[in-house]
N, C-alpha and C positions, 0 to 999 in steps of 0.2 A: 826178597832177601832180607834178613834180619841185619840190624844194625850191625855192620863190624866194626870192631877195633881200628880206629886210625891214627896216622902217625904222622904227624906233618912233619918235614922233613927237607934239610937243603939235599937238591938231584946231584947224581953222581954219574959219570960218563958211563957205567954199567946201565942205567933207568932209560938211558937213553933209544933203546930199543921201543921197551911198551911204550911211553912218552910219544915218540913215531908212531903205534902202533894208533893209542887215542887222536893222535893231531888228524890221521890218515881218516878216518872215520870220520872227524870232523868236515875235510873236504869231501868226502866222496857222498856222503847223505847231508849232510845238512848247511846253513846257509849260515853258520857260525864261521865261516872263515871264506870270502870273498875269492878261492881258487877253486880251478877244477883239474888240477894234476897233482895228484901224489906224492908228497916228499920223502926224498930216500936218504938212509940211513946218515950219507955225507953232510946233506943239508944239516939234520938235526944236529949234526956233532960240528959244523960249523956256527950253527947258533947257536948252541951252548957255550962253546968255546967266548961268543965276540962279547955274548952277557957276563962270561963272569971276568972276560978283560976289562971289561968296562964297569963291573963291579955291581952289576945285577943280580939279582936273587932268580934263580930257579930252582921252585920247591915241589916236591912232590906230598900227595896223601898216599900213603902207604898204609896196605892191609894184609898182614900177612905173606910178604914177601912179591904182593901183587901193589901193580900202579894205580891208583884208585882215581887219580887225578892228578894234574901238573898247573902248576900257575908262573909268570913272568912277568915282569915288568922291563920297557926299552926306554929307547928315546922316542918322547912324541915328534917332535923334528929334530934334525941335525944340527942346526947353527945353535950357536953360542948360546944369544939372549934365550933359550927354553931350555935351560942347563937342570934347570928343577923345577919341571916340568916333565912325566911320564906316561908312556900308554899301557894300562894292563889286559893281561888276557889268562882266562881260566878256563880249564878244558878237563871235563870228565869223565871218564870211562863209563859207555852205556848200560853195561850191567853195575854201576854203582850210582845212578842219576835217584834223582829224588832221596839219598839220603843227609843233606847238610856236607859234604863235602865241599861244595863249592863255594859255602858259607868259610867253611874253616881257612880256605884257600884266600880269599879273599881277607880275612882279616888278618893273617899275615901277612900277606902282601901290606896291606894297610901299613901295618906296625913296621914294616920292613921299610916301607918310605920316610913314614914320619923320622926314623932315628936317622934314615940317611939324608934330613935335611931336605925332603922334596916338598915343594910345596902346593904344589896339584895331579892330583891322578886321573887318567882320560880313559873312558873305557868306550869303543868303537862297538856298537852292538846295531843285528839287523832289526830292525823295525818292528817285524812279529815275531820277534826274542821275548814274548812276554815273562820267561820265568827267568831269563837271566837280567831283563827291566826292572823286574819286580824286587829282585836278589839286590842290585844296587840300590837303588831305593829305599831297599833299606836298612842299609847301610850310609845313606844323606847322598849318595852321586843326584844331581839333576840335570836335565835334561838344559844342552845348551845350543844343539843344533839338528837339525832334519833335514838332511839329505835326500832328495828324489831321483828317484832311479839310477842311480849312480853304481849300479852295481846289475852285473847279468848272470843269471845261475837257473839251473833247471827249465831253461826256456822262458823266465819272466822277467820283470826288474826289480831291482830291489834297495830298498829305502836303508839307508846307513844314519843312526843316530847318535852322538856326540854325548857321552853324559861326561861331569864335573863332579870332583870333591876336590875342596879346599883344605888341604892340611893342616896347616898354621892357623 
């Protein structure tokens, strides 16, 4: 596929379909997202909803009226004292992988934290995620925790690693 045209962009309760459509994909082949059941449409329009209650960004890469990509950031925990402190997550539609989208994703996200005052971003990645390791990295996230086998998917276990950027 040649490079298309993208459009980063805050999502809109209409995106919210393909958005489902990438996250779905996400669980059912790959080890980018620690479930093995299918979120349905409800799910997605109640996380959308409890992000932008809470004043979260959810943005899409738009190509042509198509979802190229979607990124978000939450709470890394609940309680108080990790107030600013967040976890993000960046998900790509298979037929747009390898072109820098998740690039672009990610550094909005970036810039989205810093103005809102965060002062560390968490990104939760599987082990042999090497191009999404790599993507952070370079970007300055480092590696602050390794996880073993803390996670079960396709029959095997699977290593969950912690990376860090510091905002401020």
């Amino acid at each position: 596929m040649d490079s298309p045209e993208i459009m980063i962009r805050e999502a809109t309760v209409q995106d919210l379909q393909q958005i489902l459509e990438i996250y779905n994909d996400a669980i059912i082949h790959t080890t980018a997202v620690y479930s093995e059941t299918p979120h349905t449409l409800a799910m997605r329009l109640d996380w959308y909803k409890e992000r932008k209650e809470a004043d979260f960004p959810v943005i899409v890469a738009a190509s042509n009226g198509a979802i190229a990509g979607f990124g978000s950031y939450g709470n890394f925990r609940a309680w108080p004292c990790y107030r600013f402190t967040a976890e993000h997550s960046v998900y790509v539609h298979q037929d747009y992988r390898r072109l820098g989208i998740s690039k672009l994703l990610v550094k909005e996200l970036l810039l989205h934290a810093k103005n809102a005052g965060l002062h560390a971003l968490i990104a939760g990645i599987d082990s042999e995620n090497t191009v999404s390791l790599n993507l952070h990295a370079a970007f300055g996230f480092v590696k602050v925790a390794h996880f073993k086998e803390v996670g079960f998917k396709f029959n095997r276990w699977l290593d969950l690693v912690f990376l860090e950027l510091l905002l401020q």
